[in-house]
C-alpha positions as CSV (number, residue, x, y, z in Angstrom):
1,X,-178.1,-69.7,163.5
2,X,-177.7,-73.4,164.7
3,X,-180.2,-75.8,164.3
4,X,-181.2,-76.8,168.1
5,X,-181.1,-80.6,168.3
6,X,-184.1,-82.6,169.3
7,X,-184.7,-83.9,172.3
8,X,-184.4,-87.3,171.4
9,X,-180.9,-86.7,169.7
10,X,-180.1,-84.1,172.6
11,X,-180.4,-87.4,175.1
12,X,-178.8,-89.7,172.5
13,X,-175.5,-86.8,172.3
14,X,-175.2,-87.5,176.2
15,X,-175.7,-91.0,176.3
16,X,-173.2,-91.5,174.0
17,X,-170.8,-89.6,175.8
18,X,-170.6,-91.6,178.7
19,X,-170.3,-94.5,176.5
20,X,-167.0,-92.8,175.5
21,X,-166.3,-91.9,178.5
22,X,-166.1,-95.4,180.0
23,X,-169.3,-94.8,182.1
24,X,-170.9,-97.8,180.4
25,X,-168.7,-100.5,179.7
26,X,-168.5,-102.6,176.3
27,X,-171.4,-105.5,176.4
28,X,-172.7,-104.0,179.5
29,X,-176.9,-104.2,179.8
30,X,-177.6,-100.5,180.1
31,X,-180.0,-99.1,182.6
32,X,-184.0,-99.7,181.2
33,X,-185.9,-96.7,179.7
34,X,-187.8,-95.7,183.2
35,X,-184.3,-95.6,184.6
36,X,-182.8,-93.2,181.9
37,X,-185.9,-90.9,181.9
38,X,-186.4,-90.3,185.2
39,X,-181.7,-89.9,185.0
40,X,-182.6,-87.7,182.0
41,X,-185.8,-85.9,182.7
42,X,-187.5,-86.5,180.2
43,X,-190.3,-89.4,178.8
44,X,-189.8,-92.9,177.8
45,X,-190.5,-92.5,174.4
46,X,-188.0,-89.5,174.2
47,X,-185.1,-92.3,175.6
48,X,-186.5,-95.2,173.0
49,X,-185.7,-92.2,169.9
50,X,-182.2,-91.5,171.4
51,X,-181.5,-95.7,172.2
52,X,-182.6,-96.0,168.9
53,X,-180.4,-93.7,167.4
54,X,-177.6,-94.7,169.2
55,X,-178.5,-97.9,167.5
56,X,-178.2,-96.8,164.3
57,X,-175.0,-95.2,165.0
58,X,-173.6,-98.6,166.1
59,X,-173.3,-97.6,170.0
60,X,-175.5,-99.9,171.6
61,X,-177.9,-103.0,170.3
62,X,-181.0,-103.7,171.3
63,X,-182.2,-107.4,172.6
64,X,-185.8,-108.7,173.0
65,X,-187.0,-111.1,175.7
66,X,-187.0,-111.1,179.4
67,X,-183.5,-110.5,179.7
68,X,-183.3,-107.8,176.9
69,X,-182.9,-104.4,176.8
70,X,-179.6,-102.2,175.2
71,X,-176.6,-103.4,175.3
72,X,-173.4,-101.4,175.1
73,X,-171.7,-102.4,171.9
74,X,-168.4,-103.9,171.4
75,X,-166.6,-102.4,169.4
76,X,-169.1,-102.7,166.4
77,X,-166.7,-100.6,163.2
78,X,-168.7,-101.4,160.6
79,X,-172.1,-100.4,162.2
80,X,-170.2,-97.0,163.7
81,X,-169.1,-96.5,160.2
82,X,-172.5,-97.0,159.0
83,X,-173.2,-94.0,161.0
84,X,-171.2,-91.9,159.7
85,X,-172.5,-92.6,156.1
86,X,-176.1,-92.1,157.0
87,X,-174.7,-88.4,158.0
88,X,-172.3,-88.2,154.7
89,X,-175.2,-88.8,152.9
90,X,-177.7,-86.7,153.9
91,X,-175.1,-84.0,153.8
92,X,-174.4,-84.5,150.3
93,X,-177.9,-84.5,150.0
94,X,-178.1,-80.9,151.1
95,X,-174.9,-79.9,148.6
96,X,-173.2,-79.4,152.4
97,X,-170.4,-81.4,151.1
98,X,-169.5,-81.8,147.3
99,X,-168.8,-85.0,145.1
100,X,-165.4,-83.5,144.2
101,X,-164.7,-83.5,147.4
102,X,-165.6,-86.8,148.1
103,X,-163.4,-88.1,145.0
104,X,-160.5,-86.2,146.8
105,X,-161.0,-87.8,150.2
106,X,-161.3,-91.1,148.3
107,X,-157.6,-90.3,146.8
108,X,-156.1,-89.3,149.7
109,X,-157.8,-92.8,151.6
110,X,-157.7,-95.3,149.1
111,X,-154.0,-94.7,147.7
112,X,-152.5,-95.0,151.2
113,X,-155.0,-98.1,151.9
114,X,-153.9,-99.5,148.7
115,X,-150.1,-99.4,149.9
116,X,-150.7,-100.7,153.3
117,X,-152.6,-104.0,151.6
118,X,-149.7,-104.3,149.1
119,X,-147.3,-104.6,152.3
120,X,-150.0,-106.7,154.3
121,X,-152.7,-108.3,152.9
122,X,-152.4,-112.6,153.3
123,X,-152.7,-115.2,150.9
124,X,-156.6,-115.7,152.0
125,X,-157.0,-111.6,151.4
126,X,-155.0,-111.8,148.4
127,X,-157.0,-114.5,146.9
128,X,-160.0,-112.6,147.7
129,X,-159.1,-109.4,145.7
130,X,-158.3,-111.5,142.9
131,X,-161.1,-113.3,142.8
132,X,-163.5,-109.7,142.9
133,X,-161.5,-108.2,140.1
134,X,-161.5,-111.5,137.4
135,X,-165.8,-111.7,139.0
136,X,-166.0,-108.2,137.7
137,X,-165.4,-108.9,134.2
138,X,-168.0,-111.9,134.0
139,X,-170.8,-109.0,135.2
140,X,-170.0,-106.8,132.7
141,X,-173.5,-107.1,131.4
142,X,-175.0,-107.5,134.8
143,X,-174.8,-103.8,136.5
144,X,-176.5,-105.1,139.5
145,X,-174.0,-107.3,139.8
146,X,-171.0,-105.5,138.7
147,X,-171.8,-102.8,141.3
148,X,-172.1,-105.2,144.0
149,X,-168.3,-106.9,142.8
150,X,-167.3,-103.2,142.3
151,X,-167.7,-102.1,145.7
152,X,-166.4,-105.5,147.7
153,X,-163.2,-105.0,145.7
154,X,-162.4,-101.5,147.4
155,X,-163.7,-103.0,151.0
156,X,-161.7,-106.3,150.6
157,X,-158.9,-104.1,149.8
158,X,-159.4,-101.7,152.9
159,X,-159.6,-104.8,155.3
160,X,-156.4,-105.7,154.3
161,X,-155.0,-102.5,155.2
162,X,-155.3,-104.4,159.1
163,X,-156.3,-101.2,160.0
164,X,-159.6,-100.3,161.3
165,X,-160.1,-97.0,160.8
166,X,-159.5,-97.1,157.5
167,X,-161.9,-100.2,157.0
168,X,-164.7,-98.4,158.9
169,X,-164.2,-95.5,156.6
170,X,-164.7,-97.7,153.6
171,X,-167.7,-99.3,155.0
172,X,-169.1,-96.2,155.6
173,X,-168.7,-94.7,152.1
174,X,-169.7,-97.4,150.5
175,X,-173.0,-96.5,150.5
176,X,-172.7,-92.9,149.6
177,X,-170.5,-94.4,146.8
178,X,-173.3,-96.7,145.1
179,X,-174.9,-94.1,142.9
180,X,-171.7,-92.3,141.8
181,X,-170.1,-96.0,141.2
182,X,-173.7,-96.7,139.4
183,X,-173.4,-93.9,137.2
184,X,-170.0,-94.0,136.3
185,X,-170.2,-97.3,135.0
186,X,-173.6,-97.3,132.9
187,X,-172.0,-98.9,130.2
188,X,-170.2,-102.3,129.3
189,X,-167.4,-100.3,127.7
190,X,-166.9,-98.6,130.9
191,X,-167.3,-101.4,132.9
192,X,-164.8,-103.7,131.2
193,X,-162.2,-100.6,131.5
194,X,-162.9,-100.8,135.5
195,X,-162.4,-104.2,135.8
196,X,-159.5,-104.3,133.9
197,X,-158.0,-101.6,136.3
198,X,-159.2,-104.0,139.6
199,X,-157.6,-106.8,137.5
200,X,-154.1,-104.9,137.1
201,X,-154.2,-103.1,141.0
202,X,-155.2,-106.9,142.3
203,X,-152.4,-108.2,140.8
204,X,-149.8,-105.6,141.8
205,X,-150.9,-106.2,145.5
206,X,-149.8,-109.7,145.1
207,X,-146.9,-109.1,144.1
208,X,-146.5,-106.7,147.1
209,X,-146.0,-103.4,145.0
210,X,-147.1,-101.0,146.8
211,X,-145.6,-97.9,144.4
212,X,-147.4,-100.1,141.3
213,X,-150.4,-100.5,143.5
214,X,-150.7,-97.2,144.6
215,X,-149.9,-95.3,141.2
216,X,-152.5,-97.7,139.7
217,X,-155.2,-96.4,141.8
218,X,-154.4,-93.2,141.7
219,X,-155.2,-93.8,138.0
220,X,-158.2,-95.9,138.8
221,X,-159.6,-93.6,141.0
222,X,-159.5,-90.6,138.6
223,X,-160.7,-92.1,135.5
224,X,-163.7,-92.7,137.5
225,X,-164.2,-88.9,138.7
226,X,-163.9,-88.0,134.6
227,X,-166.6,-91.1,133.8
228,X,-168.8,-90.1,136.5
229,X,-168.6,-86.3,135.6
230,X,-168.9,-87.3,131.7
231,X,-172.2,-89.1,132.9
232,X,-173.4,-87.0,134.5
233,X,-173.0,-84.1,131.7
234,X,-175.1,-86.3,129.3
235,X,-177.7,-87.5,130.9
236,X,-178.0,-83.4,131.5
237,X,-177.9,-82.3,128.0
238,X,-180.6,-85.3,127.4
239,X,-183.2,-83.9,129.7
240,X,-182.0,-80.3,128.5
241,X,-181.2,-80.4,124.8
242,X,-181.4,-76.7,124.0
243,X,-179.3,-75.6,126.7
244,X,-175.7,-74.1,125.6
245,X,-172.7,-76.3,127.3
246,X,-169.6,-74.2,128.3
């Protein structure tokens, strides 16, 4: 049986259909919460929860002041995308959605992103990618760090797909893809064999291979489900020596 949704997120689910729907324009100053309620039928707190979510989600923003209130968003991607993580978090959380597939959404994404940056990414973009992938290998003994370089090189690439879907989607995985990325590269050995890769799939997008660039990811994308899953296995057997593998 479905979960009922909370008031708060009830109110929040309606709100943000009209925003959809047109019924509250972009940069628009919503109506104020004793507005809402009384449209809503419910209390004031109830419509701060759902404006607050809505928030979160990347719908509307909220200003202080006299003149404040919520604002309809423009067009805010990266925050929407956000969103969307949160949720793809918390449902990997629950073992709702699996790792594995992750890894094959990240295939299916990445390598078509990969292509489109290879055919039009600019010299600033270019340079940019570069510049991630040769960072990487003077943070091979900085994990912080390499993490961090890591995960801007798949963004940077994703922006210069130019296309903003695929860019949101990257923003909003990014986050999910912190601990798998973390694990997966727990060693210097490991890490020097990523950054080679970023090195190598940098390079083919400038050159504007995108069947070099996209064959190189594919690669990159699946050593790092085996060095995740290899990580993973250890770090098992280490907190459950005794236990027969197979």
């Amino acid at each position: 049986m479905a979960k009922r949704p909370l008031a708060y997120e009830a109110i929040a689910q309606e709100i943000q259909d009209v925003i959809l729907a047109g019924g509250y324009q972009p940069g628009a100053r919503m109506p104020d919460e004793a507005e809402l309620a009384e449209r809503y039928g419910v209390g004031r707190s109830t419509i701060r929860e759902a404006l607050r979510l809505l928030g979160g989600r990347g719908y509307v923003r909220m200003a202080a002041g006299s003149g404040g209130g919520a604002f309809v968003n423009m067009g805010d991607a990266t925050a929407v995308g956000r969103g969307f993580g949160d949720d793809l978090t918390f449902l990997m959380g629950g073992e709702v959605i699996s790792v594995g597939e992750l890894g094959e959404a990240r295939r299916v994404q990445e390598v078509s992103s990969v292509r489109l940056a290879a055919r039009r990414a600019g010299p600033a973009e270019i340079e940019r990618i570069q510049q991630l992938a040769h960072d990487a290998l003077l943070l091979l003994d900085d994990a912080d760090g390499f993490l961090r370089v890591n995960l801007d090189f798949h963004l940077a690439i994703s922006e210069a797909t130019h296309n903003r879907v695929l860019h949101m989607w990257m923003s909003a995985i990014r986050h999910v893809l912190e601990g798998a990325m973390r694990d997966a590269t727990s060693r210097v050995g490991l890490r020097r064999h990523v950054a080679e890769q970023h090195i190598e799939i940098a390079d083919a997008i400038a050159r504007q291979d995108e069947n070099k660039a996209a064959a190189l990811m594919r690669v990159h994308l699946d050593d790092f489900c085996i060095d995740w899953a290899m990580t993973k296995a250890a770090a098992a057997h280490r907190t459950h020596p005794g236990r027969p593998r197979g």
